[in-house]
N, C-alpha and C positions, 0 to 999 in steps of 0.2 A: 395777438393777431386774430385769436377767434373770435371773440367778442365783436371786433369792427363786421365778421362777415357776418354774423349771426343777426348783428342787427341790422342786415342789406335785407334779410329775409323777412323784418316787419319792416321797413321804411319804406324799400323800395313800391311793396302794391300799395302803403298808404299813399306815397306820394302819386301812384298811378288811379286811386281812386281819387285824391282829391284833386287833379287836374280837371279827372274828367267829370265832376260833378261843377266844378268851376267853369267848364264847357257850356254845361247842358243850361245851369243858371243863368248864364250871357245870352243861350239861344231865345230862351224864355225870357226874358228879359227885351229883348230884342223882337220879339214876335209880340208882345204885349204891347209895345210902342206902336208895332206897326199897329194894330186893332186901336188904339187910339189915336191914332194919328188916320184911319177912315170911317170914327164915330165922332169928330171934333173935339176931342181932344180928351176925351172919357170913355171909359170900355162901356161897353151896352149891358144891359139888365138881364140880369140872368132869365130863362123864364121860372115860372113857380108851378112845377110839373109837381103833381099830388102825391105821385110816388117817393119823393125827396124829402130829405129828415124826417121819414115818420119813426116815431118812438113809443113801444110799447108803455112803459114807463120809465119815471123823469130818472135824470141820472142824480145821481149822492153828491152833489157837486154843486148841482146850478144847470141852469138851462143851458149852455154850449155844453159840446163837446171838451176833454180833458186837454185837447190841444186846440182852443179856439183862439186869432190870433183877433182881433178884433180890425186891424190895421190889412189884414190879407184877405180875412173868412168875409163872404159878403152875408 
């Protein structure tokens, strides 16, 4: 009987964070449509502010970032 309560004590907040991260992905999900859906039917161009990506130097890797998704990162 210990064991079932003990493991309420890691289940229970996983499954309360992943609700709510399941939330927050639908809101965003949801508000990205709506921004495509009053640019015809493509989200608008980022602007290209100078201050953005600058990099002292290059990274060991490759030019993106370690987490560049290619399909999300514009």
């Amino acid at each position: 009987m210990q064991i079932i309560v003990d493991t309420h004590y890691i289940s229970d907040p996983a499954f309360a964070v992943i609700a709510w991260v399941r939330n927050v992905e639908a809101e965003h999900a949801e508000h990205e449509e709506h921004i495509k859906k009053e640019n015809g039917g493509h989200l608008p161009e980022v602007p290209a502010y100078d201050y953005l990506n600058t990099r002292r130097k290059a990274f060991p890797w490759g030019p993106n970032s370690l987490f560049f998704n290619p399909h999300v990162c514009i």
